[in-house]
C-alpha positions in Angstrom: 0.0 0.0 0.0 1.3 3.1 -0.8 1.2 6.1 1.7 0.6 10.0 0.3 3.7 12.2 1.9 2.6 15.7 2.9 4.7 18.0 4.8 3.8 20.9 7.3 4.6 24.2 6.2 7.2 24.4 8.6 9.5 21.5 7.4 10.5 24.2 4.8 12.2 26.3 7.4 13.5 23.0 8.9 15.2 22.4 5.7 16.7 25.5 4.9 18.6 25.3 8.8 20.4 22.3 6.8 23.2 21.9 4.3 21.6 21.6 0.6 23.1 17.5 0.1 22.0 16.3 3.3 18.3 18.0 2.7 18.4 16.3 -0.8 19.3 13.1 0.8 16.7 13.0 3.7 14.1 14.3 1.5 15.0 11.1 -0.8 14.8 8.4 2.1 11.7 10.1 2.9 9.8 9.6 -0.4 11.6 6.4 -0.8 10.9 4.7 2.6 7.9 6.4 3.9 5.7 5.7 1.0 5.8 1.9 1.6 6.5 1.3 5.0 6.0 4.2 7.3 5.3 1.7 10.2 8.7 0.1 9.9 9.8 3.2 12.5 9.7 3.2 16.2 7.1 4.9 17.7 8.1 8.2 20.0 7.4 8.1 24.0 6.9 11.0 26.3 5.1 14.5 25.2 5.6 13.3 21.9 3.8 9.7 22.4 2.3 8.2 19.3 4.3 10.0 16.7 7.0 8.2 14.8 10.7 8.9 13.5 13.0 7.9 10.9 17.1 7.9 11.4 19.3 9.4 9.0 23.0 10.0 10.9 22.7 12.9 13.0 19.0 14.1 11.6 15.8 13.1 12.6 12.5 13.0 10.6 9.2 13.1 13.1 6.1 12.4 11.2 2.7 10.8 12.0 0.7 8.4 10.2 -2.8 9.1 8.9 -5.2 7.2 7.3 -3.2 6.8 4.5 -1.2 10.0 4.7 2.1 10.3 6.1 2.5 13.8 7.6 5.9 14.9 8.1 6.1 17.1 11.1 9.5 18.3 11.7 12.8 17.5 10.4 16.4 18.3 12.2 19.6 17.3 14.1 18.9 15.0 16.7 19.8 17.5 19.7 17.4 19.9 18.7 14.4 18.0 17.2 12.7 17.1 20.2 12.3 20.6 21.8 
């Protein structure tokens, strides 16, 4: 089954904060892997409880699955995308 990606309008400004190859390459994995198999990710505890991420080195793609939409909430270095 193939999952719709849709992106908040403020993953733009996430993507701008980083370096124009490693944006290319997350937004890559991101159409690649989420499209198919969003659920493959582990599932976030805490204030963010129920939302997922994806691992890419030091950057860290939150998104949530709906329906059949996955909705890409924030994307950024793993110190910072939690706050």
């Amino acid at each position: 089954m193939a999952y719709n990606i849709q992106y908040k309008k403020s993953v733009a400004k996430d993507l701008a904060r980083i370096g124009k190859p490693e944006a290319r390459q997350l937004l890559d994995k991101i159409e690649k892997e989420l499209s198919s198999h969003p659920d493959r990710y582990p599932v976030l505890q805490g204030p963010l409880a129920g939302l997922r991420k994806m691992r890419m080195g030091d950057y860290r793609v939150v998104y949530a699955i709906l329906d059949n939409d996955v909705l890409i909430l924030r994307i950024g270095n793993r110190r910072e995308v939690y706050r």
